[in-house]
C-alpha positions as a Markdown table, in Angstrom:
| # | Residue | x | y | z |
|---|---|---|---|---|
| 1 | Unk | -134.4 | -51.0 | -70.9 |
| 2 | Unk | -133.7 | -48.1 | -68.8 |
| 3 | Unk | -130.2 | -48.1 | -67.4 |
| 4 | Unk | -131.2 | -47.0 | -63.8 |
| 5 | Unk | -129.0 | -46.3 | -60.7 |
| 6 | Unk | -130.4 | -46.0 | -57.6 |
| 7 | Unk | -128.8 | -43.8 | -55.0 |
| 8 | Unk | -128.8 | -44.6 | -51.1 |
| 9 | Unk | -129.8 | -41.6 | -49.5 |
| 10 | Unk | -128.2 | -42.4 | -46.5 |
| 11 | Unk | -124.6 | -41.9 | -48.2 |
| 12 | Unk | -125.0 | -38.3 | -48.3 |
| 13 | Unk | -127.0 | -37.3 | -45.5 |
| 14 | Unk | -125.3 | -36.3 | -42.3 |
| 15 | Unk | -123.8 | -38.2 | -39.3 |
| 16 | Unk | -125.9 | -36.5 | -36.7 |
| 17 | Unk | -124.7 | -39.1 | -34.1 |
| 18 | Unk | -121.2 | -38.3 | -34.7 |
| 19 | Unk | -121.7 | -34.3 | -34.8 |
| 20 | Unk | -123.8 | -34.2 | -32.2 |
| 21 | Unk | -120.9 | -35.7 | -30.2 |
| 22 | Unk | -118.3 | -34.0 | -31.4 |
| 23 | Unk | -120.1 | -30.7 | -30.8 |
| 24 | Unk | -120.9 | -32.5 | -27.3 |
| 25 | Unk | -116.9 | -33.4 | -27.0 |
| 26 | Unk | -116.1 | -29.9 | -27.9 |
| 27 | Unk | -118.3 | -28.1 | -25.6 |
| 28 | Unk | -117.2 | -30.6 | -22.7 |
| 29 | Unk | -113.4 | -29.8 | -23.5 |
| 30 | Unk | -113.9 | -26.1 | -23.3 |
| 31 | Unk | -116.0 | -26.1 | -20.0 |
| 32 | Unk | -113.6 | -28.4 | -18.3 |
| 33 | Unk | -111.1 | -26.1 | -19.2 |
| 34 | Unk | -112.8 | -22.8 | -18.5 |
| 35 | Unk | -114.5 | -23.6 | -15.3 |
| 36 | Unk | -111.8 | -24.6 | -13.2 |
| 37 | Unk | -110.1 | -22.1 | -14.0 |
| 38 | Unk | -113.4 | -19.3 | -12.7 |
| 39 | Unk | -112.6 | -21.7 | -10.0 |
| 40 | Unk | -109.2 | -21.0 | -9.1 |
| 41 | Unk | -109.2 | -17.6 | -9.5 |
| 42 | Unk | -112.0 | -16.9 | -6.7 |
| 43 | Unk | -110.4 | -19.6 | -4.8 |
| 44 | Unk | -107.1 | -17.7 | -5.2 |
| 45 | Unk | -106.5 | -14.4 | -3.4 |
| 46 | Unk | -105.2 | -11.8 | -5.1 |
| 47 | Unk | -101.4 | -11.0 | -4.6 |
| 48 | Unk | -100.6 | -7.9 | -2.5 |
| 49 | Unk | -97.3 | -5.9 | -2.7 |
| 50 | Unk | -95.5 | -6.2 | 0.5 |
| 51 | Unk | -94.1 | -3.1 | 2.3 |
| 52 | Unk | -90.8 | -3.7 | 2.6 |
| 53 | Unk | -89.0 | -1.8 | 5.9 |
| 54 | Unk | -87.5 | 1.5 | 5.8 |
| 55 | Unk | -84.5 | 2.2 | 8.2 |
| 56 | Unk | -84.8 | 6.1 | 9.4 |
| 57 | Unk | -82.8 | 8.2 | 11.7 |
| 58 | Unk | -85.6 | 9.6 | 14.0 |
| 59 | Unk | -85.7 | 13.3 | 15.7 |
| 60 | Unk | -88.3 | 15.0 | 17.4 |
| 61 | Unk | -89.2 | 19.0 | 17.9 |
| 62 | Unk | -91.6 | 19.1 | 20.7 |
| 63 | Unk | -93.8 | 22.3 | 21.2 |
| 64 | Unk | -92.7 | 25.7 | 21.6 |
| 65 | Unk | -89.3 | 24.0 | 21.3 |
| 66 | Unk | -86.9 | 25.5 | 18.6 |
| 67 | Unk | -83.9 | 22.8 | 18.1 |
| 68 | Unk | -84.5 | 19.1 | 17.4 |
| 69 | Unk | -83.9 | 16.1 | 19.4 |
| 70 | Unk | -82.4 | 12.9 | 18.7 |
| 71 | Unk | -84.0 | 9.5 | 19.7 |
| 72 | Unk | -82.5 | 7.1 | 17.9 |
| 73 | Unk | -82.2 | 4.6 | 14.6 |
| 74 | Unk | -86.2 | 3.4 | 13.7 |
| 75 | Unk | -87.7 | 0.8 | 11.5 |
| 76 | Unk | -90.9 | 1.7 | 9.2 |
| 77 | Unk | -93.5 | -0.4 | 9.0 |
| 78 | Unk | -96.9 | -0.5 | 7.3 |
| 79 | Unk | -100.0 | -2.5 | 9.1 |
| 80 | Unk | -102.9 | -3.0 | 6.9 |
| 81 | Unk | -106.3 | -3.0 | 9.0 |
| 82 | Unk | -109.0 | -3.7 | 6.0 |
| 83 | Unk | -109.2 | -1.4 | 3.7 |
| 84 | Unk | -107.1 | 1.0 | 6.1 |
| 85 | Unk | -103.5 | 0.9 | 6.9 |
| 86 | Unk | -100.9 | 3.1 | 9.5 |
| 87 | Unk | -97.2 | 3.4 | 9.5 |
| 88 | Unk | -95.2 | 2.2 | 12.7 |
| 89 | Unk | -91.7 | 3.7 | 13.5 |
| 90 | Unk | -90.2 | 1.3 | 16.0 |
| 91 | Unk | -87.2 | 1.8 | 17.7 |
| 92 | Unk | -84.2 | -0.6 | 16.7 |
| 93 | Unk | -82.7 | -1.1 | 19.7 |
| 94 | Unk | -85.8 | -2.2 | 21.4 |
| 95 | Unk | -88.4 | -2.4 | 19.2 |
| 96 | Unk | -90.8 | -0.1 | 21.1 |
| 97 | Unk | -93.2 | 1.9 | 19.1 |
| 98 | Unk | -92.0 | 5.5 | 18.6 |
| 99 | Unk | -94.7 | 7.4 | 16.9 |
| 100 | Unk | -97.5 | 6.1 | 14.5 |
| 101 | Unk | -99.7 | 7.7 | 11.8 |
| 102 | Unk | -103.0 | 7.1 | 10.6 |
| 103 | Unk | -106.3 | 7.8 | 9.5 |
| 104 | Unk | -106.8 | 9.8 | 12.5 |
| 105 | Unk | -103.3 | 11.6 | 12.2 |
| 106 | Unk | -103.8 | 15.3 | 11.7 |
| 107 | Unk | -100.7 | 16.1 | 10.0 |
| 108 | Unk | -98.9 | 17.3 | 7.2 |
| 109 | Unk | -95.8 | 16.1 | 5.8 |
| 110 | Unk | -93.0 | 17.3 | 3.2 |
| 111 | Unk | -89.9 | 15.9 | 1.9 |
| 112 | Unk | -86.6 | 18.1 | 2.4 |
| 113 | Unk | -84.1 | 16.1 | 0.7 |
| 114 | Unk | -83.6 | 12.6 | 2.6 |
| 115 | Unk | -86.0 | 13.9 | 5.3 |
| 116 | Unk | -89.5 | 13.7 | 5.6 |
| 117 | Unk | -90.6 | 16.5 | 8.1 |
| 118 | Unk | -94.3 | 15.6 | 9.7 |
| 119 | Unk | -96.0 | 18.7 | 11.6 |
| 120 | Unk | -98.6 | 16.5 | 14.0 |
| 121 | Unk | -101.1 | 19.0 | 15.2 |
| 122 | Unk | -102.3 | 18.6 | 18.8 |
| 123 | Unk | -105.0 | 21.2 | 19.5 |
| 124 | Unk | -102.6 | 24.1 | 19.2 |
| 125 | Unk | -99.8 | 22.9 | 19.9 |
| 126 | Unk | -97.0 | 21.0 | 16.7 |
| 127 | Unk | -95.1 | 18.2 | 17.6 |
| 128 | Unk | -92.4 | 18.1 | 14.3 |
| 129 | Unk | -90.9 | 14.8 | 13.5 |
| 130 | Unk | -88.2 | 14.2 | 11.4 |
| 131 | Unk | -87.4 | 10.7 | 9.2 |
| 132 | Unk | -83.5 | 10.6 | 7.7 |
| 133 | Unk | -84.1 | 7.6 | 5.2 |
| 134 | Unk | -81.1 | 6.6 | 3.9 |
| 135 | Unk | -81.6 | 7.4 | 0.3 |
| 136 | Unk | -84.2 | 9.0 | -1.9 |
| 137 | Unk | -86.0 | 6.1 | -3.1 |
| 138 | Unk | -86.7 | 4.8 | 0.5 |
| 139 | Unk | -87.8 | 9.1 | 1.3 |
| 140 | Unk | -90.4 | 8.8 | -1.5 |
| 141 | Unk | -91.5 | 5.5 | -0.6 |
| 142 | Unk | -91.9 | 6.5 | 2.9 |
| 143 | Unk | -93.4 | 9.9 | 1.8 |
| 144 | Unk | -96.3 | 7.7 | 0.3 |
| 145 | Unk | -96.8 | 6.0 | 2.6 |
| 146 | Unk | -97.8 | 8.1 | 5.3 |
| 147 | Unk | -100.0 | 10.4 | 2.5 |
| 148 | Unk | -101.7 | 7.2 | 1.8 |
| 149 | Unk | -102.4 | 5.9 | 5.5 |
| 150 | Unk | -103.1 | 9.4 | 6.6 |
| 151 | Unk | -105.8 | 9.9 | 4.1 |
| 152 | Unk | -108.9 | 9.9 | 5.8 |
| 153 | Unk | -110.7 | 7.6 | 3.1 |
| 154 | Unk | -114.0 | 7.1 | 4.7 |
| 155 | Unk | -114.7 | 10.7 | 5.5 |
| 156 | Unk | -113.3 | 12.8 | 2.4 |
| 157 | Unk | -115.6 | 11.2 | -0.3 |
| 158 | Unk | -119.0 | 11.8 | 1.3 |
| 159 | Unk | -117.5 | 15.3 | 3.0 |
| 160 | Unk | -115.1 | 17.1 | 1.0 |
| 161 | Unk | -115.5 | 20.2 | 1.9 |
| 162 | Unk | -115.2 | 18.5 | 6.0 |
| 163 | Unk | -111.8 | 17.2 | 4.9 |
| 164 | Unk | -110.8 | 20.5 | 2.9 |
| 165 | Unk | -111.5 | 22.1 | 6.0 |
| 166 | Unk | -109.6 | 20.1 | 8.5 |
| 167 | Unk | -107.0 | 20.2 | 5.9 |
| 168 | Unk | -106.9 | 24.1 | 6.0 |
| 169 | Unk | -107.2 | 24.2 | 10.2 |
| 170 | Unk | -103.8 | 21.9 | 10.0 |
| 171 | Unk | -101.8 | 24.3 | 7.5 |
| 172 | Unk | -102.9 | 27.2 | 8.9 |
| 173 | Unk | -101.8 | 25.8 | 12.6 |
| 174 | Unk | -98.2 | 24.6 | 11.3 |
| 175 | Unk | -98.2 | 28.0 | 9.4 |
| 176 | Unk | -98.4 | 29.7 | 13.1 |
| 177 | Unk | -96.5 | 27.6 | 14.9 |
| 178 | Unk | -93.4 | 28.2 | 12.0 |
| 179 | Unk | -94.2 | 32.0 | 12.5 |
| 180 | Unk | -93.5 | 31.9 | 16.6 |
| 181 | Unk | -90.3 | 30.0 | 15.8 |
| 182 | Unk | -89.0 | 32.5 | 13.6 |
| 183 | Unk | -90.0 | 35.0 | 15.6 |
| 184 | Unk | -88.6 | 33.6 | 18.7 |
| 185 | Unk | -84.9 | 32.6 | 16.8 |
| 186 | Unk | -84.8 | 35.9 | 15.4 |
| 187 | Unk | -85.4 | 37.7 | 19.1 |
| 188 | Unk | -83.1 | 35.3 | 20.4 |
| 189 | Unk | -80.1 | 36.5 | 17.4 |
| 190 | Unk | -81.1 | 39.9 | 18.6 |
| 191 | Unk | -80.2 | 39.3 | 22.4 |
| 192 | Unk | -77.5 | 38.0 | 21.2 |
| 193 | Unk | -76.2 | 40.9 | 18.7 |
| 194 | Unk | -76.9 | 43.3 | 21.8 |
| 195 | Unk | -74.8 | 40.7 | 24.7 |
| 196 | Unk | -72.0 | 40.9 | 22.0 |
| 197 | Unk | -72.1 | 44.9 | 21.4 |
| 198 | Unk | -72.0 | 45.5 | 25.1 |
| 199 | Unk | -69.7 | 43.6 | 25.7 |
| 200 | Unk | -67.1 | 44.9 | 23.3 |
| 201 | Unk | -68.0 | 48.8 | 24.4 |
| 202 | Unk | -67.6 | 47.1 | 27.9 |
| 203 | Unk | -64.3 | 46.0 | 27.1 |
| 204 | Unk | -63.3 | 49.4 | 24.6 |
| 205 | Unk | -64.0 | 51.1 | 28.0 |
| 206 | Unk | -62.0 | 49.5 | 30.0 |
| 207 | Unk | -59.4 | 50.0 | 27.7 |
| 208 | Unk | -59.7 | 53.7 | 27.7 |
| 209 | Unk | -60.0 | 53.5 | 31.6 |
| 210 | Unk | -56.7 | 51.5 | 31.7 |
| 211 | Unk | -58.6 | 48.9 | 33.5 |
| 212 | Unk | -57.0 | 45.4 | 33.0 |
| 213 | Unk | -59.7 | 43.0 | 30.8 |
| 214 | Unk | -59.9 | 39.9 | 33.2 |
């Protein structure tokens, strides 16, 4: 007699039932958690740095105009139009808008310690600005700004050469206008060199003449 054992195949096959559904459970866990979260993040806009005010002591050189003229304390602000943006200076006192500079803004601008010097071109003519910020962060800052709002965006990729030539026209305007304001303050130190000279041979004459100096 044959000592036979018979083995249930079912004892080592597979659960498929209970795979299946924890392969199911698994899968269900994970999508919960993933989608919702796809969800949120298009839902959610994106965070976007806030520009944060710049106090600024304001002057303004007007045209064919050698010293500078003070209008007052300013606030800087930053207005985002799309994909576009321009920088407001307001006045404190009154919050009327000074100046603004944008894409349009044919300009150039350089940082001279705690001032930011902006040449506006206007045909021939160069209207100078100048911006005390109260420290060097807030110049940089402010320095960037105005680069960054100025920028014409939509022209210089499709016509570089356009934008390197408006940007040539605008240094080589400044460049002239600097040159006539040289020129003019050093004429005007000569006048003065002469005035002074006569005067004193006026006066060494007199002396000689015995004529009293009044």
């Amino acid at each position: 007699m044959e000592n036979t054992m018979e083995i249930d195949p079912t004892m080592y096959t597979p659960y498929p039932d209970t795979q299946e559904g924890f392969r199911n459970d698994q899968n269900t866990d994970s999508e919960d958690a993933f989608v919702p979260a796809i969800e949120l993040s298009s839902q959610m806009p994106l965070p976007r740095d806030t520009f944060r005010e710049i106090q600024v002591k304001v002057h303004i050189r007007k045209p064919e105009r050698d010293s500078w003229i003070y209008l007052g304390r300013g606030l800087v602000t930053q207005e985002m139009n799309g994909h576009s943006s321009r920088v407001v200076i307001r006045a404190m006192s009154t919050g009327k808008v000074m100046i603004s500079f944008g894409e349009a803004s044919d300009l150039q601008a350089e940082k001279r310690g705690n001032f930011i010097v902006i040449g506006c071109v206007e045909g021939s003519h160069v209207v100078s600005w100048s911006l005390n910020a109260l420290n060097n962060s807030d110049t940089l800052r402010l320095l960037a700004s105005i680069e960054l709002a100025c920028y014409k965006c939509n022209r210089a990729p499709a016509e570089p050469r356009l934008q390197n030539k408006v940007r040539r026209r605008i240094e080589r305007v400044i460049k002239d206008d600097r040159r006539r304001r040289h020129r003019r303050r050093k004429e005007q130190e000569a006048m003065v060199d002469a005035f002074a000279k006569q005067t004193l041979t006026n006066e060494a004459a007199n002396a000689e003449q015995g004529v009293p100096v009044a």
